[in-house]
mmCIF file as Biopython writes it, N, C-alpha, C and O atoms, coordinates in Angstrom:
data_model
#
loop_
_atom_site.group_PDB
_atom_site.id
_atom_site.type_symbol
_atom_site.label_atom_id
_atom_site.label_alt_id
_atom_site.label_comp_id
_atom_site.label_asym_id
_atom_site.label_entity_id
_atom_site.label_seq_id
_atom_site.pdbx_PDB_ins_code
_atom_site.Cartn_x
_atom_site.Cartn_y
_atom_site.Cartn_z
_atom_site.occupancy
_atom_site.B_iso_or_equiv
_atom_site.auth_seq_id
_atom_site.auth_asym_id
_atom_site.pdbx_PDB_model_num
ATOM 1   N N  . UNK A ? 1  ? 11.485 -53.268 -51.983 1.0 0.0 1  A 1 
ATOM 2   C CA . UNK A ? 1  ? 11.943 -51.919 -52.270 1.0 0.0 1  A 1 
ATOM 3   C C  . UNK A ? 1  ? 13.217 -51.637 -51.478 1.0 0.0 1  A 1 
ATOM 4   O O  . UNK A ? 1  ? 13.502 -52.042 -50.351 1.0 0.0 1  A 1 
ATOM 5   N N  . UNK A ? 2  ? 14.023 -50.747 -52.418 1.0 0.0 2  A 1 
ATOM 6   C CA . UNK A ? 2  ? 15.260 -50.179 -51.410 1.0 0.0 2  A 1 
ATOM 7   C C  . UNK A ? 2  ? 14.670 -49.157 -50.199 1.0 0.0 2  A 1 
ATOM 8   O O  . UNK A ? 2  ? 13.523 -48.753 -50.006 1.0 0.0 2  A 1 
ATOM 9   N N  . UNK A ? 3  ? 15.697 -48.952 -49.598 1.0 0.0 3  A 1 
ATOM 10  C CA . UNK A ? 3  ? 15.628 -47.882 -48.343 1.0 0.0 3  A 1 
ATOM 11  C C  . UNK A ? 3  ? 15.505 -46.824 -49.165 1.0 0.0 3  A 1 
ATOM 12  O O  . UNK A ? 3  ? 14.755 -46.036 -48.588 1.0 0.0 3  A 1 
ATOM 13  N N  . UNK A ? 4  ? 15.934 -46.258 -50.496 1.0 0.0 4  A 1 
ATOM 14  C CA . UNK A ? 4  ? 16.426 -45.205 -50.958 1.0 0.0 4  A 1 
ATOM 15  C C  . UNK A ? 4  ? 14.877 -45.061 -52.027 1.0 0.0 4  A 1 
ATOM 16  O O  . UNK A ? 4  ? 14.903 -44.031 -52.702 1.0 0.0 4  A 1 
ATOM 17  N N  . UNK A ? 5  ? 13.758 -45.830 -52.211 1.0 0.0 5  A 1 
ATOM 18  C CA . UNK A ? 5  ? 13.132 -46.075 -53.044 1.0 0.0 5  A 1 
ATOM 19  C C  . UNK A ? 5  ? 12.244 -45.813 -51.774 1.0 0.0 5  A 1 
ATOM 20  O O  . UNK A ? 5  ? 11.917 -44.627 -51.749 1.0 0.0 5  A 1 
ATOM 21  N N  . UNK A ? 6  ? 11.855 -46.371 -50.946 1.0 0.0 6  A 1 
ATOM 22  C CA . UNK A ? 6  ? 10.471 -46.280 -49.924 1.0 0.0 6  A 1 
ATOM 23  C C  . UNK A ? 6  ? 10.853 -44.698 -49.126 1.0 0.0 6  A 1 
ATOM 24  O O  . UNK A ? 6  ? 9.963  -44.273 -48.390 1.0 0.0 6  A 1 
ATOM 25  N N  . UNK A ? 7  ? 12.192 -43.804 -49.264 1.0 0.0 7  A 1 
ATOM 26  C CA . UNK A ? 7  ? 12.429 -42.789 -48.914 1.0 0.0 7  A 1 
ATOM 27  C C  . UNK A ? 7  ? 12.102 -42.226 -49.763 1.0 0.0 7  A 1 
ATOM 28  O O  . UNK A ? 7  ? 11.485 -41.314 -49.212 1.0 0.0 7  A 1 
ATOM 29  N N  . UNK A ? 8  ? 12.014 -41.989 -51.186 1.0 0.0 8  A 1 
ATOM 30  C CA . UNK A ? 8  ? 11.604 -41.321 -52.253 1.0 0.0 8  A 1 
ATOM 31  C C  . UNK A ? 8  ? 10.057 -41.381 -52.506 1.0 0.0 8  A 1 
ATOM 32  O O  . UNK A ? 8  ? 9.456  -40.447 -53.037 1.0 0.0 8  A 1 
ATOM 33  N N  . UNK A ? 9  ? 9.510  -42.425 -52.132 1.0 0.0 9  A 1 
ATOM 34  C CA . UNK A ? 9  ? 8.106  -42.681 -51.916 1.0 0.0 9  A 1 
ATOM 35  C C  . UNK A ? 9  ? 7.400  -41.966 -51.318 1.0 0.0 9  A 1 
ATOM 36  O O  . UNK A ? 9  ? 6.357  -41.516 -51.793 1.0 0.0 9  A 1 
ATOM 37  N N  . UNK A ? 10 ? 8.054  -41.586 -49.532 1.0 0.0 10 A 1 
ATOM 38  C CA . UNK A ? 10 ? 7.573  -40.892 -48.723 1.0 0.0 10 A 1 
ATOM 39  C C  . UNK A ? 10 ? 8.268  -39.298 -49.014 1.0 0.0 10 A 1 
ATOM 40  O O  . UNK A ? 10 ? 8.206  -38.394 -48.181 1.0 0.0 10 A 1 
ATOM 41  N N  . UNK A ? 11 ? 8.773  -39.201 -50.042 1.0 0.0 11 A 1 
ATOM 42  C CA . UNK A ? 11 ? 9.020  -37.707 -49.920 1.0 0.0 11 A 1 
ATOM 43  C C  . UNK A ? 11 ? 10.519 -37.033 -49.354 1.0 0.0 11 A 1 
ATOM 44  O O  . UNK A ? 11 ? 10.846 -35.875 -49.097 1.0 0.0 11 A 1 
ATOM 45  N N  . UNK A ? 12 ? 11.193 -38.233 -49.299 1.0 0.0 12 A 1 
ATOM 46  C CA . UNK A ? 12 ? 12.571 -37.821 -48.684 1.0 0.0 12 A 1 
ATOM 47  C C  . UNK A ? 12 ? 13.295 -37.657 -49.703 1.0 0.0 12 A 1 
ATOM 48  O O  . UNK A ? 12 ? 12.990 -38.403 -50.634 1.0 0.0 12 A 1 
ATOM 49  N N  . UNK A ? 13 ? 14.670 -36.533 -50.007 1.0 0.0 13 A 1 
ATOM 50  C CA . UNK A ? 13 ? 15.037 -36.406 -50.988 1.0 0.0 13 A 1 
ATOM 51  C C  . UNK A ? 13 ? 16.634 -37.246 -51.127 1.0 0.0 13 A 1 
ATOM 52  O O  . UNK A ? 13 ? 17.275 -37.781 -52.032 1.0 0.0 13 A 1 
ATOM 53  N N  . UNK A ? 14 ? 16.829 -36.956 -49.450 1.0 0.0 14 A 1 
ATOM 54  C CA . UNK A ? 14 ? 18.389 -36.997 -48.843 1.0 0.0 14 A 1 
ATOM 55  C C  . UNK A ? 14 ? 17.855 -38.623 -47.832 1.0 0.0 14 A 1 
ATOM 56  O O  . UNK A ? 14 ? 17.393 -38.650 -46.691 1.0 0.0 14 A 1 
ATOM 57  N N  . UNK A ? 15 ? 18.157 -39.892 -48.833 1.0 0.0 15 A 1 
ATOM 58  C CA . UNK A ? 15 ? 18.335 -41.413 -48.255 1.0 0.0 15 A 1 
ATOM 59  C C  . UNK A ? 15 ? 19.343 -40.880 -46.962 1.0 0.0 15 A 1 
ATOM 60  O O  . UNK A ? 15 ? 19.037 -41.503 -45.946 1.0 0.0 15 A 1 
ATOM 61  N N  . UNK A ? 16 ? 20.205 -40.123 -46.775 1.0 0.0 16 A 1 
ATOM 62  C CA . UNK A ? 16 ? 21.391 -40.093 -45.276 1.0 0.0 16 A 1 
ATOM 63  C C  . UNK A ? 16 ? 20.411 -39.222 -44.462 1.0 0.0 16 A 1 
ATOM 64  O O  . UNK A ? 16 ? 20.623 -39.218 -43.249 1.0 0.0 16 A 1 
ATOM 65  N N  . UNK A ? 17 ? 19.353 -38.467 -44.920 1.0 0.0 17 A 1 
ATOM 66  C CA . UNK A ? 17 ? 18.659 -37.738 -43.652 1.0 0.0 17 A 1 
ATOM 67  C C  . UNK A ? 17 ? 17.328 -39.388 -43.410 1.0 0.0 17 A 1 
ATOM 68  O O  . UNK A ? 17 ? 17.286 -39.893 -42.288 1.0 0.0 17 A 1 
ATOM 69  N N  . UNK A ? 18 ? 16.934 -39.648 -43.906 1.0 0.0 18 A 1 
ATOM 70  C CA . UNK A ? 18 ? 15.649 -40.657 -43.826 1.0 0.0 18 A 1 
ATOM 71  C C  . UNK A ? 18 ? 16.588 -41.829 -42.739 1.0 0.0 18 A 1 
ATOM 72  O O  . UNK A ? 18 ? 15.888 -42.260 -41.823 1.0 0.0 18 A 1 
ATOM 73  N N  . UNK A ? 19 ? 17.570 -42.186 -42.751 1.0 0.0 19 A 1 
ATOM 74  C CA . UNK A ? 19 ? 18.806 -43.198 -42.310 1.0 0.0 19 A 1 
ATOM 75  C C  . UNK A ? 19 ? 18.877 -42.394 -41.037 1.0 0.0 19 A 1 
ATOM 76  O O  . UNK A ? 19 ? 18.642 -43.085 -40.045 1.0 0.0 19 A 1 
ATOM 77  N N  . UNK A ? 20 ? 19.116 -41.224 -40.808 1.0 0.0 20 A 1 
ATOM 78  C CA . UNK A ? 20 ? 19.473 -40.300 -39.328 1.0 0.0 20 A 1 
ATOM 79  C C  . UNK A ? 20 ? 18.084 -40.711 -38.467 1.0 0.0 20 A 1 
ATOM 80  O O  . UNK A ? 20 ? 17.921 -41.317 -37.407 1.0 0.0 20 A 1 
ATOM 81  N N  . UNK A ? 21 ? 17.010 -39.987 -39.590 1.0 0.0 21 A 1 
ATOM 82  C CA . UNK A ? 21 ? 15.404 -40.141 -38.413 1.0 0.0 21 A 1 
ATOM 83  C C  . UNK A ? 21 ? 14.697 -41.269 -38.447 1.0 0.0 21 A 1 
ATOM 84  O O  . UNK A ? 21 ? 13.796 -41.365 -37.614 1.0 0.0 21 A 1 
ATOM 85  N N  . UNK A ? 22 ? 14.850 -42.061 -39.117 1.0 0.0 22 A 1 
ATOM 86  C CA . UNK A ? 22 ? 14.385 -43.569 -38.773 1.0 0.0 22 A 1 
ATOM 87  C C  . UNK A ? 22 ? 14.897 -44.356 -37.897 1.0 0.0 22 A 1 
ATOM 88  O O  . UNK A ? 22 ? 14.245 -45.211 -37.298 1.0 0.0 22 A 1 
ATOM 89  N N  . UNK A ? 23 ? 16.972 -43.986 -37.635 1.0 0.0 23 A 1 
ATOM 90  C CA . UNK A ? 23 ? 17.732 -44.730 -36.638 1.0 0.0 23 A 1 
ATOM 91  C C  . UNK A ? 23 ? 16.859 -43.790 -35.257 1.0 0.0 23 A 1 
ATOM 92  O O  . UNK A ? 23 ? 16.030 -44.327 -34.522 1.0 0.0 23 A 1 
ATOM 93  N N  . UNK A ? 24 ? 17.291 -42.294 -35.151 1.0 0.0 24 A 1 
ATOM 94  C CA . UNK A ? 24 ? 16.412 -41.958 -34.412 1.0 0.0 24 A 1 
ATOM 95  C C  . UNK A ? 24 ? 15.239 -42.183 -33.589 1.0 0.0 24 A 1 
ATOM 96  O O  . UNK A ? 24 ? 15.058 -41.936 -32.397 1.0 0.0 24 A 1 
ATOM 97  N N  . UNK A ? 25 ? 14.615 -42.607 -34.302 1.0 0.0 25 A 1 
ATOM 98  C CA . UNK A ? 25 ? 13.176 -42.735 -33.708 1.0 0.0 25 A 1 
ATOM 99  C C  . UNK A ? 25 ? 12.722 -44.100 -33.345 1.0 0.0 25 A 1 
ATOM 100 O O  . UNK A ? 25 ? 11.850 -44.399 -32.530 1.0 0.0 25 A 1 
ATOM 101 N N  . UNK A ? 26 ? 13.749 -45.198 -34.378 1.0 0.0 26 A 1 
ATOM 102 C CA . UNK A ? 26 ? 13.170 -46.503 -34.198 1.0 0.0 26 A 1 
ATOM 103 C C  . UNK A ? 26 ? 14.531 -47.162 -32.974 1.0 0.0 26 A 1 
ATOM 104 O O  . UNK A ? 26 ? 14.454 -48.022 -32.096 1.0 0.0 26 A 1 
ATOM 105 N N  . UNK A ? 27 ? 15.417 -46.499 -33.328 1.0 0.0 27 A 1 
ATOM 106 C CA . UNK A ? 27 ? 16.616 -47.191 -32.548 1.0 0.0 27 A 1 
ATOM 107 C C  . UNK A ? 27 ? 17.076 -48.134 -33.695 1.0 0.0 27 A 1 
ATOM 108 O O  . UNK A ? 27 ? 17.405 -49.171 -33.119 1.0 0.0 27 A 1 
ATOM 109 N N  . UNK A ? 28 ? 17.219 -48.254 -34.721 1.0 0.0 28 A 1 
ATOM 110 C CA . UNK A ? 28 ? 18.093 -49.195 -35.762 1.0 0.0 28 A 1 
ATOM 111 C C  . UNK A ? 28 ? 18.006 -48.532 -36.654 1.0 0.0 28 A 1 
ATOM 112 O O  . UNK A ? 28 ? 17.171 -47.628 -36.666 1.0 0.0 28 A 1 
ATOM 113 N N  . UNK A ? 29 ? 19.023 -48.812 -37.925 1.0 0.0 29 A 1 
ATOM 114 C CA . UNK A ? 29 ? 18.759 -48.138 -39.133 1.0 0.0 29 A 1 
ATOM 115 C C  . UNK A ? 29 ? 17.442 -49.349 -39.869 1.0 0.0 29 A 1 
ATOM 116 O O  . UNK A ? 29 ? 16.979 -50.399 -39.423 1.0 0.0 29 A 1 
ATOM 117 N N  . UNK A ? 30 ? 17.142 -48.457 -41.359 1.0 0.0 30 A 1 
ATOM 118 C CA . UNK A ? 30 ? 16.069 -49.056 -41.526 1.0 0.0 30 A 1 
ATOM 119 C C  . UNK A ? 30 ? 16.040 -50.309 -42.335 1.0 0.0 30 A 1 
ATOM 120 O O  . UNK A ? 30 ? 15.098 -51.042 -42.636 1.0 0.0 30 A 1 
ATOM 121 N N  . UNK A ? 31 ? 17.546 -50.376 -42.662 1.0 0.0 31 A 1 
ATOM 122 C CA . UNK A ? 31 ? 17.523 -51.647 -43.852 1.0 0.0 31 A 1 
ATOM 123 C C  . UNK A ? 31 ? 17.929 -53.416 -42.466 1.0 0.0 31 A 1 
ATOM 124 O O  . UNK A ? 31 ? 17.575 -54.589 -42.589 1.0 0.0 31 A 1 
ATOM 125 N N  . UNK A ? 32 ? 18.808 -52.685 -41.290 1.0 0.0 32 A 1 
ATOM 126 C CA . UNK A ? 32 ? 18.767 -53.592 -40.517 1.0 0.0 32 A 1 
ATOM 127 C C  . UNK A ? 32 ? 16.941 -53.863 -39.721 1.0 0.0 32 A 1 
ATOM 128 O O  . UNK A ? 32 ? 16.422 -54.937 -39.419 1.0 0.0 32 A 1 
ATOM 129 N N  . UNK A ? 33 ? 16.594 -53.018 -39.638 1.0 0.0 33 A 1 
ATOM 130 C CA . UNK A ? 33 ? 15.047 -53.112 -39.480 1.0 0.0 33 A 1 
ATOM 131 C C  . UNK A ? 33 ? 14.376 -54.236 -40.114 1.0 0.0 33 A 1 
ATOM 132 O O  . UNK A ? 33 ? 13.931 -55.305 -39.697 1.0 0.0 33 A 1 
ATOM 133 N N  . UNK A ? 34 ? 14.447 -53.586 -41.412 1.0 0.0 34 A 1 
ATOM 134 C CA . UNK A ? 34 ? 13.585 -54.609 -42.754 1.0 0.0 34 A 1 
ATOM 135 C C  . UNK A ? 34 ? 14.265 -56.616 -42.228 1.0 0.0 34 A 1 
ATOM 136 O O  . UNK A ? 34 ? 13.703 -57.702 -42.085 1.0 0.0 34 A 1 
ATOM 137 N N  . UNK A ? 35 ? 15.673 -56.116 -42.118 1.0 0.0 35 A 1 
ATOM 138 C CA . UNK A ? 35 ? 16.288 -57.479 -41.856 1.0 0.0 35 A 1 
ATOM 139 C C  . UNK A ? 35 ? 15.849 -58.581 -40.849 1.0 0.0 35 A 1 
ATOM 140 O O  . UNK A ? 35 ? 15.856 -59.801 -41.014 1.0 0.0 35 A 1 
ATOM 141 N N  . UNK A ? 36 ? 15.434 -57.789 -39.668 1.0 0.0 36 A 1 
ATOM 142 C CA . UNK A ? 36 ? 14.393 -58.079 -38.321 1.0 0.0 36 A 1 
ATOM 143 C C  . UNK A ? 36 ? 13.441 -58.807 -38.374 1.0 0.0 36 A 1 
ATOM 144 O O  . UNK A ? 36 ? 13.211 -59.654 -37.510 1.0 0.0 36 A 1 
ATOM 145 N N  . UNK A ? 37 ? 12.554 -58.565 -39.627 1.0 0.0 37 A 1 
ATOM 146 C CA . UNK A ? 37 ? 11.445 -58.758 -39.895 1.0 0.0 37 A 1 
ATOM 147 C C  . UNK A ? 37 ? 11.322 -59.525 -40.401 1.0 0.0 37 A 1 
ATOM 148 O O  . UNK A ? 37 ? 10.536 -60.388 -40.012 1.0 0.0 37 A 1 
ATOM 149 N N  . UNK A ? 38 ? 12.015 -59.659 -41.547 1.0 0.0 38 A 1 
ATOM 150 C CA . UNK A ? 38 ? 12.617 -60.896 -42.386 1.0 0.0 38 A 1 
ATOM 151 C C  . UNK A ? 38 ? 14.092 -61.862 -42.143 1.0 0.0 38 A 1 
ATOM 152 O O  . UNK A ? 38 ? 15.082 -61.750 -42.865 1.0 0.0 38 A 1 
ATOM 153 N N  . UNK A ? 39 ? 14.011 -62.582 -41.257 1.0 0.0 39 A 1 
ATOM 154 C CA . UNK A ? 39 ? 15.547 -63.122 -41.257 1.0 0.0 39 A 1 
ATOM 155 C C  . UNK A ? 39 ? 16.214 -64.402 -41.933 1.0 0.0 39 A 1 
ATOM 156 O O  . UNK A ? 39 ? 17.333 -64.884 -41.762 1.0 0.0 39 A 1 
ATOM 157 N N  . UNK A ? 40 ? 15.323 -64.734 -42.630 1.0 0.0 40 A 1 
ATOM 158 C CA . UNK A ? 40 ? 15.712 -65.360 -43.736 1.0 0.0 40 A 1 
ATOM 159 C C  . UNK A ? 40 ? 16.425 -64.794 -44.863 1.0 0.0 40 A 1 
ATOM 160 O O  . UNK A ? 40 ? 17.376 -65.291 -45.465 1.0 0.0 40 A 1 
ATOM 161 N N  . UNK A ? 41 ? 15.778 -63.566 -45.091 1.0 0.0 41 A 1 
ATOM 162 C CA . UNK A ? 41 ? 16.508 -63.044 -46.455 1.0 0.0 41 A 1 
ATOM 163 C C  . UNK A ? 41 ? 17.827 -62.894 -46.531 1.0 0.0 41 A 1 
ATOM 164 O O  . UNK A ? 41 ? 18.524 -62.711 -45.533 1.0 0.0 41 A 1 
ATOM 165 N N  . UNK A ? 42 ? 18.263 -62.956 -47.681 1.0 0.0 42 A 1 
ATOM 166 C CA . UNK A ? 42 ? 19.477 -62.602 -48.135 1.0 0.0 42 A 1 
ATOM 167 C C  . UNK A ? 42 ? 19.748 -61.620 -49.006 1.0 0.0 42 A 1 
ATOM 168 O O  . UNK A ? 42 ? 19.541 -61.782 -50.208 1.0 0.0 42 A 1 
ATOM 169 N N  . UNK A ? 43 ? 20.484 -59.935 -48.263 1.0 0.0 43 A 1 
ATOM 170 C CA . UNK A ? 43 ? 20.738 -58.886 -48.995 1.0 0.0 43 A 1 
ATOM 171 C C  . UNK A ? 43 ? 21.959 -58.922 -49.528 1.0 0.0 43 A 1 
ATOM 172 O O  . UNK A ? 43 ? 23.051 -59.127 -48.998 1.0 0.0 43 A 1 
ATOM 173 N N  . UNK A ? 44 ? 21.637 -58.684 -50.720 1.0 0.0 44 A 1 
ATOM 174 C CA . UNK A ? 44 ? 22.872 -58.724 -51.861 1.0 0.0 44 A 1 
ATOM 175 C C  . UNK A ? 44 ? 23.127 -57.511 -52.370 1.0 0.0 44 A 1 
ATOM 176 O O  . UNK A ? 44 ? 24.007 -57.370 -53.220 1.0 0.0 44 A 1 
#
């Protein structure tokens, strides 16, 4: 799923506010997050 798709999931309307309180709270944004986790992948 996109960042903009698992934000719409949870109810976020504004992907740039979900991007503010996820960097917030986690200390990274969330698609470099996802990247963390997975570092093999390749985002295209």
């Amino acid at each position: 799923m996109t960042v903009n798709e698992i934000g719409a999931a949870l109810g976020y309307d504004d992907a740039a506010y979900l991007n503010r309180f996820f960097s917030r709270n986690v200390g990274v944004p969330p698609g470099r997050f996802r990247d963390s986790l997975l570092p093999g992948r390749n985002r295209n």
